[in-house]
C-alpha positions as CSV (number, residue, x, y, z in Angstrom):
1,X,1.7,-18.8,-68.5
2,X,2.0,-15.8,-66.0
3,X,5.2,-14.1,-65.6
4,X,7.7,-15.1,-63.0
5,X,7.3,-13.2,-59.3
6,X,10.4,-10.9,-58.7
7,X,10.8,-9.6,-55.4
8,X,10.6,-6.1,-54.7
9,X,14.2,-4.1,-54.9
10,X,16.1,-5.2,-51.4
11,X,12.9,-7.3,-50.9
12,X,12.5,-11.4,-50.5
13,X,9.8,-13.7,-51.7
14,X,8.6,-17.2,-49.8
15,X,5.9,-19.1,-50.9
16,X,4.3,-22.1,-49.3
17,X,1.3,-24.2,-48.5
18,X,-1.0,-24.5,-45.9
19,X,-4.3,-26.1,-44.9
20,X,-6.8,-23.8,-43.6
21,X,-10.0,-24.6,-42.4
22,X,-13.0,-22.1,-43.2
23,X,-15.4,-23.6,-41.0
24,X,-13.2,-23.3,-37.9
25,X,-14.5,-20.5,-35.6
26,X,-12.4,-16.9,-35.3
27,X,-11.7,-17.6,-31.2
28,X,-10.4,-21.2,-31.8
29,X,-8.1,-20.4,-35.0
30,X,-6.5,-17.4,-32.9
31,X,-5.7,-20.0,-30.1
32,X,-4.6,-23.0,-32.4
33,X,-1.5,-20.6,-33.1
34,X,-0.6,-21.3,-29.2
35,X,0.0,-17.5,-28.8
36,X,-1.4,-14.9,-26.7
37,X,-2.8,-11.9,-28.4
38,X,-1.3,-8.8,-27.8
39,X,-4.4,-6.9,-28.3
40,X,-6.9,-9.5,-27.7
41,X,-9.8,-7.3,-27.1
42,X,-9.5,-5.7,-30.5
43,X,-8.5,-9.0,-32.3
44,X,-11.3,-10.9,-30.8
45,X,-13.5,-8.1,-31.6
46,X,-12.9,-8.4,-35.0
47,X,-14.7,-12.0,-35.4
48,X,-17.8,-10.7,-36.8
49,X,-15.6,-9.3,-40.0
50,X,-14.5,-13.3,-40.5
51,X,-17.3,-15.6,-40.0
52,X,-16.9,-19.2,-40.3
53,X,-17.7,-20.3,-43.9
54,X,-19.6,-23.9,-45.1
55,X,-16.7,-26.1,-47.1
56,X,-13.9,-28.2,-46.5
57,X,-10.2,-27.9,-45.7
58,X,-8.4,-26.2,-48.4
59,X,-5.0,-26.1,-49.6
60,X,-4.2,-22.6,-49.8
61,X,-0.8,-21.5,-52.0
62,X,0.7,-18.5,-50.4
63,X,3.2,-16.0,-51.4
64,X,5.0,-13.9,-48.4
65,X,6.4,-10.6,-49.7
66,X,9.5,-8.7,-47.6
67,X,10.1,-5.4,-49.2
68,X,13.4,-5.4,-47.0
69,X,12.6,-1.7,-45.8
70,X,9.8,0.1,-44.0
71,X,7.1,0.8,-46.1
72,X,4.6,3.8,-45.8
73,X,1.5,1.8,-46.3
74,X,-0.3,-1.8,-47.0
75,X,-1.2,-0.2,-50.3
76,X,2.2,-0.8,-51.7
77,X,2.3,-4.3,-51.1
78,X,-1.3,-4.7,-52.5
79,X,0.3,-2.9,-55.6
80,X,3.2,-4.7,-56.2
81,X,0.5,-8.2,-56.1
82,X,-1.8,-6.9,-58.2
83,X,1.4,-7.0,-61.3
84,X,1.0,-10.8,-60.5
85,X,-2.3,-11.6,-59.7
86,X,-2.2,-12.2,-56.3
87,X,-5.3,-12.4,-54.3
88,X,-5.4,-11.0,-50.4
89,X,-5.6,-12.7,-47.9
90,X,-8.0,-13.4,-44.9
91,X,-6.9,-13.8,-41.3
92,X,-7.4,-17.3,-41.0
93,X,-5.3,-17.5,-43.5
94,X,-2.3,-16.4,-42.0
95,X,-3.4,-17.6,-38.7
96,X,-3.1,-20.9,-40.3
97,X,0.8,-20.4,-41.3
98,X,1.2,-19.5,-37.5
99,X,0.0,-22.6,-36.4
100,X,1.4,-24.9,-38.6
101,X,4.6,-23.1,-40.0
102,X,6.1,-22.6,-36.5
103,X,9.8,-22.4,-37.0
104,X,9.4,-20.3,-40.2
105,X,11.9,-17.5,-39.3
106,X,14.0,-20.0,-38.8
107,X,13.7,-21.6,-41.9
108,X,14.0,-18.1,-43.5
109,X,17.3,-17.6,-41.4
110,X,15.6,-14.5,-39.5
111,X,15.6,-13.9,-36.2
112,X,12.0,-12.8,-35.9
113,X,9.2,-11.9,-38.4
114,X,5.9,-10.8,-38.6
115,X,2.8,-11.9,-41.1
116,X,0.6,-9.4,-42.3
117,X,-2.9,-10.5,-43.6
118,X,-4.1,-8.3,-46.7
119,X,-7.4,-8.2,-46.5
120,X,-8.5,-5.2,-44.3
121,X,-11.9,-5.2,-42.3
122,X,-12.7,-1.6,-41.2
123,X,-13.1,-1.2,-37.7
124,X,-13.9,2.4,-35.7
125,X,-13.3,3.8,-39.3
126,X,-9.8,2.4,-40.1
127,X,-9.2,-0.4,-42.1
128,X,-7.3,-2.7,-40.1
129,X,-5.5,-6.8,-40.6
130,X,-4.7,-9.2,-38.3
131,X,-1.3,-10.3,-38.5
132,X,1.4,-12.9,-36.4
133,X,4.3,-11.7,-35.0
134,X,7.2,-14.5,-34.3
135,X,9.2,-13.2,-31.4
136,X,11.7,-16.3,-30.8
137,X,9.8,-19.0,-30.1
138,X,6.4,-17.0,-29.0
139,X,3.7,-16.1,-31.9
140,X,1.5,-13.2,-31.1
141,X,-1.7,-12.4,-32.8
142,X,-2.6,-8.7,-33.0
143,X,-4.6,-6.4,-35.3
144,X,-3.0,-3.2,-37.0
145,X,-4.1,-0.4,-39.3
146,X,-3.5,-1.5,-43.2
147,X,-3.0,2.0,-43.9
148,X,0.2,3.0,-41.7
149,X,3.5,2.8,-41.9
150,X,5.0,-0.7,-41.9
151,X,8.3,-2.0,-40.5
152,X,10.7,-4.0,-42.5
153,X,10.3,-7.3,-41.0
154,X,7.0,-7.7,-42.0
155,X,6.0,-10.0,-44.9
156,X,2.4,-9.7,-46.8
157,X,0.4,-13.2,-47.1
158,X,-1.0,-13.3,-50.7
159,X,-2.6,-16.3,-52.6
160,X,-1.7,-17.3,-55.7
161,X,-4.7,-17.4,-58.5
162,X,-5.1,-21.2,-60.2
163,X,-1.8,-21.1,-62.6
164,X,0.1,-18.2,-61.3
C-alpha cells in the first residue's frame, strides 16, 4: 500500500477523474474546452509533440497539486510527485479536465485557477506545457515554459500509478 499524498506546506491537493480520449486530434481537443487560446499559434504549433494515439477512451485518475505560493520552477512540482509515484501528464490530459470539469474553481471555492500539464515537449529549445487557465467563466488554452517561475494559482495535473 503507498503512503498517503500530503500536500505541499501552504499547498492543497484535488484529485479527480476524467475521460480522455487518445485518438481525438490536438486541434479538436483544444476547441472541445470551448476557449480561445491565448497563444494559439504556439499551442497549435505544438500538435506534432502530441499525436493522436490508437486505443479507446480511458479513465484517467488525476491528482492537482497547489503549492499555495509561487514556485521557481516545474521541477519542484515534478519532485514533490515523484515521493508518490505520480506520473506526468500530457496535454490532452488536462485539456480533458477543461472540457468536462468546467466549474472546478468553483468547486474548489477559488476565484480563478490555472492547470499545468507536466509533461514538457521542447519547442525553439525550451521545454514548454500546455496548460488551462479559468478566468470566471472563460477557459483559455496557452503553452508556457516548464522551467520558469510559476504563479501560485497554478495546480500541476499528475496521474496516479495503478494502486497509488
Amino acid at each position: 500500500m503507498q503512503e498517503a499524498l500530503i500536500a505541499p506546506d501552504g499547498g492543497r491537493i484535488h484529485t479527480l477523474s476524467v475521460s480522455v480520449n487518445p485518438m481525438r486530434p490536438w486541434n479538436e481537443a483544444i476547441d472541445g474546452i470551448g476557449s480561445h487560446a491565448m497563444n494559439e499559434t504556439e499551442i497549435r504549433n505544438v500538435s506534432d509533440s502530441y499525436p493522436p494515439q490508437s486505443g479507446s477512451i480511458l479513465e484517467c485518475n488525476v491528482v492537482l497539486v497547489n503549492f499555495g505560493k509561487a514556485i521557481p520552477t516545474g521541477k519542484e512540482a515534478l519532485a514533490w510527485a515523484s515521493q508518490y509515484n505520480l506520473c506526468s501528464t500530457k496535454p490532452q490530459v488536462v485539456f480533458a479536465i477543461g472540457e468536462h470539469k468546467q466549474c472546478l474553481p468553483t468547486e474548489l471555492e477559488l476565484p480563478d485557477m490555472a492547470i499545468a500539464s507536466t509533461e514538457p515537449s521542447l519547442v525553439d529549445g525550451q521545454n514548454r506545457v500546455c496548460s488551462i487557465w479559468y478566468l470566471g467563466s472563460e477557459r483559455n488554452v496557452f503553452d508556457i515554459e516548464f522551467d520558469g517561475v510559476w504563479n501560485s494559482n497554478v495546480w500541476f495535473a499528475f496521474e496516479k500509478e495503478d494502486g497509488v
